[in-house]
N, C-alpha and C positions, 0 to 999 in steps of 0.2 A: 630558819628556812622552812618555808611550807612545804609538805611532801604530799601531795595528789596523786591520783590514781593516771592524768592523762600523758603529764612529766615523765614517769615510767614508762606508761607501753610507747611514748616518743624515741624514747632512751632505746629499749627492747629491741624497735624497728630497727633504728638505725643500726646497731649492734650487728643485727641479722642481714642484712642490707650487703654492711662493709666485710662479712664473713662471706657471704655468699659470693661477692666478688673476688674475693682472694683465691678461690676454689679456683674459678678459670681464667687462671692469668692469659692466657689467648682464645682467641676467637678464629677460628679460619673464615679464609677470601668468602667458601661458600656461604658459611652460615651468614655472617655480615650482610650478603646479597641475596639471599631470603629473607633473613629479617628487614632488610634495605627495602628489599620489593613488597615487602608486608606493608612498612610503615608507609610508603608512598601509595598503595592502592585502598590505604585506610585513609590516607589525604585527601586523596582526588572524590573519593566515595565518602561525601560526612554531607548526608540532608540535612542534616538537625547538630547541635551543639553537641558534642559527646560528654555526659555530665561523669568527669575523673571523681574516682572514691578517693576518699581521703588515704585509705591505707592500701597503697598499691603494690599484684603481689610481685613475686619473684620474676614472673616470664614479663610483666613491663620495666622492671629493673633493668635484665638483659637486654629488651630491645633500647629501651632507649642511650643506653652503656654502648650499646653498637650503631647508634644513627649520630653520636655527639661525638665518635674520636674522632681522631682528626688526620682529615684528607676522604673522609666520608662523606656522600651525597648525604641529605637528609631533608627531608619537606618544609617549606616554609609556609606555616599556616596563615592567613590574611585574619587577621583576629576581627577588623570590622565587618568582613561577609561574613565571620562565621554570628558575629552578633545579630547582624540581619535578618539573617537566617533562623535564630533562634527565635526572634520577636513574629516572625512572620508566621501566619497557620495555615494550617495546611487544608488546600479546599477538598471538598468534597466529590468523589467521579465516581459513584456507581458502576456506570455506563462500564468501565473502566478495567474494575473489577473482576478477574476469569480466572481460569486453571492454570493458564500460563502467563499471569501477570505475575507471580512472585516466583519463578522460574529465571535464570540467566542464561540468557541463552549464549553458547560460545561458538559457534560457527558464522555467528552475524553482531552485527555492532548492537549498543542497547538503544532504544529511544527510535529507530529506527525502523518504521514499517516495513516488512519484505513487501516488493512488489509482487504480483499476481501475475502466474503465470496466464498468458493469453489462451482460452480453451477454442483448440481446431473443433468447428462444430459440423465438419464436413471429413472430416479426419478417418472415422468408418466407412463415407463412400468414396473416398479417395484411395484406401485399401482396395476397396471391394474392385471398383476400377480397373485400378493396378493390376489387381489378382485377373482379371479379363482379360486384360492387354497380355499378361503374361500366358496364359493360357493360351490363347486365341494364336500368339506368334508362330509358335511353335519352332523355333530356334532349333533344337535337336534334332526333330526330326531330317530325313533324306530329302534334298530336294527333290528329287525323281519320284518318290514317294509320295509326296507330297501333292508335286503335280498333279500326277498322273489320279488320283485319289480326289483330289479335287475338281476333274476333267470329270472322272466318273459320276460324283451327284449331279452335273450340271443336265443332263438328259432328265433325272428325276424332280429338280426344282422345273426343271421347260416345263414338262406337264402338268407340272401344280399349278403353276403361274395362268398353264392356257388354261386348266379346269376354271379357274376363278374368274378370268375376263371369258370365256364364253358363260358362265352363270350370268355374269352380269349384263352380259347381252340378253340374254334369253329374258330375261326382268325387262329390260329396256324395252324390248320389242313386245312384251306381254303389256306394258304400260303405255306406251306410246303409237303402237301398232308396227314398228319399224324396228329394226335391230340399230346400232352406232356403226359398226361397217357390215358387218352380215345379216340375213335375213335369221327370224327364230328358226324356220326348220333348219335352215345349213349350219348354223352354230348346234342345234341339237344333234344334229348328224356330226357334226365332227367332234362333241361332246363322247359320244358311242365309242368312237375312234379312240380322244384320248384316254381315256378311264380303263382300258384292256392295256393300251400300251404304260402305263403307269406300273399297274397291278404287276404284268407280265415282268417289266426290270427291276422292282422290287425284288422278284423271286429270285431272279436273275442274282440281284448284290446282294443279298441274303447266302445263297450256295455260296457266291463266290469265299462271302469270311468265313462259312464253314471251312472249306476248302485248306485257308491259310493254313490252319493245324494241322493239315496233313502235311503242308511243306514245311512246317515247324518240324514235327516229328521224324520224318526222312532226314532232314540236314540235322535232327541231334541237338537242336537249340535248347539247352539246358538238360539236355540229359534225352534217355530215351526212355516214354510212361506207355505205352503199348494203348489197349485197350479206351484207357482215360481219355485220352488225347483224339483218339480217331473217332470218338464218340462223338466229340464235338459238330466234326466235318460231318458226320452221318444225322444226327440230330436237324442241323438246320436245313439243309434241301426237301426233308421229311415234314419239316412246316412249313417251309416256303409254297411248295407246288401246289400245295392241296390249297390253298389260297385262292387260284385261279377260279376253281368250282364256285366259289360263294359269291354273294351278291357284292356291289362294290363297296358300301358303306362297311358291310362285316371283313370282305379283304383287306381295305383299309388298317381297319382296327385291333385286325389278327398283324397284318405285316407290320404296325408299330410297336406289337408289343414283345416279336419278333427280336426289330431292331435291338429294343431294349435290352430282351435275354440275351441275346449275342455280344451287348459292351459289357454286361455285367461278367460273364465267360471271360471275354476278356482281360478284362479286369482282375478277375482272379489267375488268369493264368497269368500275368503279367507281375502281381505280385510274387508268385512261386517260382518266377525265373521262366518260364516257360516261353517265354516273347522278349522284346527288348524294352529295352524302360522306358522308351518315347511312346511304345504303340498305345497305351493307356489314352494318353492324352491326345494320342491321330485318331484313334477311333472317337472319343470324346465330341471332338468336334463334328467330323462324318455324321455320325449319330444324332448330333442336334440337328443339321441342317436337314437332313433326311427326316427327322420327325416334325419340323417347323412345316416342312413341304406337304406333310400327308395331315398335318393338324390343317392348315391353310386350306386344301384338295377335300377335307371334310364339311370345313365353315361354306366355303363355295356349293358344295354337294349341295349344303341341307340350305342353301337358301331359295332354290329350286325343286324343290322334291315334289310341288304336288304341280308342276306347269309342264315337267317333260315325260314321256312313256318311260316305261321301263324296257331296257333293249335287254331280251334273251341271253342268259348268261349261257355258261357250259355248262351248267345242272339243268337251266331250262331246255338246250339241247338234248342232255341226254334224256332226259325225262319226254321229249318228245316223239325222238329216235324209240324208244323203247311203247309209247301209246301208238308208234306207225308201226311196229314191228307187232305188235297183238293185234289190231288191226288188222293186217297181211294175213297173221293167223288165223285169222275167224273166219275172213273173207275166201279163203283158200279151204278152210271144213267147209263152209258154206255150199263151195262149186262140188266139192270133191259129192258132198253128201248129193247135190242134184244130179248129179253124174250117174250116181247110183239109181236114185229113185226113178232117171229118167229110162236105166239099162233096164230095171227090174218090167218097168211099162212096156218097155219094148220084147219081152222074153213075153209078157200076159200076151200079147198080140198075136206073137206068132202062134200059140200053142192054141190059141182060139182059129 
């Protein structure tokens, strides 16, 4: 008998094979169904021919010990696809190749594209929108509030509205010679007209949101801050009135920025409890339309500035009042002193 070196490790194997089996005379349900779910997801998953080593070790021992007893699922391999498979080569896809090509992914099938989510490309102004509509509602607030609040700017848009159409008459009739229904002087005249009554209710809703903090403060709305609070009410009537004195482009520009100080007050008192958690957002609006009104009452101002007079404000009054009163005075030294010189002539007369 010839004795070879491969006869033995055949020998060896096998030895080691049927020892190792003896160890686990059972198998439990799970292990069987892992190893079961193993061998079938190495089935399903074989690109290429899987080239088995000759000496195979212990852990394919056990599975396949576990895929051949009986009453076990176990994979039926198609031995012509897998030959096919092996003869065939594999082409070449660059294109192909990325970071997540040898990735599996488990939340989605494999070989399958995820579709694209569709990008809202108006998505930010449909927020922005929204956030308008929301604003602008104003849902919380009091309806009486509200009303009445909204009644109030409508006398301040009227005269913004008519500053702008008698400008544009006053153009009209400087270009054409004719006004569109009034003449240039009588739209310049009632120009005079609207531009005091503007200024003057300005001052007017300016005191008045000063004012609110005093009835905050008396009824105790979020506590009682003395001083702090009343400062507010005494601050704004103190810019407001003195408004009146200036010419109208600077009352204008002083009374918007007014407005402004007063939402920003607002605003902080509202955050610190001070007011209710709607008034934020009533005054918000308030505050636009009143500033939209005096921006508008400005663009109109200035596209007539060098075709109408300037009508005498209350500084050019008082500044006149005050040149007729020095005036008065002089005129009056004047008599008082010929009075004398003329007594003095008459006293030389007699004594001659």
């Amino acid at each position: 008998m010839i004795r070879t070196g491969a006869p033995r490790s055949v020998t060896r194997y096998l030895t080691n094979v049927t020892k190792s089996a003896s160890r686990i005379p059972h198998i439990t349900t799970s292990a069987k169904a892992q190893l079961n779910s193993s061998a079938r997801s190495l089935g399903v998953k074989r690109p290429t021919t899987l080239a088995l080593a000759t000496h195979k070790s212990i852990a394919t021992a056990l599975q396949r010990y576990a895929s051949t007893q009986p009453g076990t699922e176990f994979d039926h391999i198609d031995k012509r696809r897998e030959e096919k498979i092996a003869k065939s080569e594999i082409e070449a896809d660059p294109d192909a190749v990325s970071i997540d090509s040898s990735v599996r992914h488990v939340f989605r099938e494999e070989g399958v594209e995820e579709r694209e989510k569709e990008t809202d490309m108006l998505a930010g102004v449909k927020q922005d929108l929204k956030t308008i509509k929301d604003t602008f509602a104003l849902t919380e607030v009091p309806r009486e509030a509200l009303y009445i609040g909204m009644a109030g700017v409508l006398p301040y848009l009227a005269t913004s509205l008519s500053t702008v159409y008698l400008a544009w008459d006053i153009n009209h009739a400087a270009t054409t010679g004719s006004g569109f229904l009034l003449s240039g002087n009588t739209a310049e005249m009632l120009l005079h007209i609207v531009e005091p009554l503007q200024i003057g209710y300005g001052a007017v809703i300016i005191s008045f949101l000063g004012a609110i903090h005093w009835g905050l403060e008396w009824a105790g709305y979020g506590g009682y801050h003395g001083y702090r609070r009343y400062a507010i009410g005494v601050v704004a009537p103190a810019i407001a009135w003195p408004t009146m004195l200036l010419p109208v482009e600077y009352a204008l520009i002083a009374q918007f920025l007014a407005f402004n100080f007063l939402y920003f007050a607002d605003a902080r008192a509202t955050v610190r409890g001070w007011a209710p958690a709607w008034y934020t957002t009533y005054r918000f609006v308030l505050t636009f339309i009143v500033g939209a009104s005096i921006v508008v009452s400005l663009i109109g101002r200035g596209q007539i500035a060098d075709k109408i007079g300037k009508l005498p404000g209350p500084a050019d009054r008082l500044k006149a009042l005050r040149d007729a009163q020095m005036e008065n005075l002089e005129r009056e030294e004047r008599e008082r002193r010929a009075r004398i010189v003329s007594k003095d002539e008459e006293e030389d007369d007699d004594e001659d």
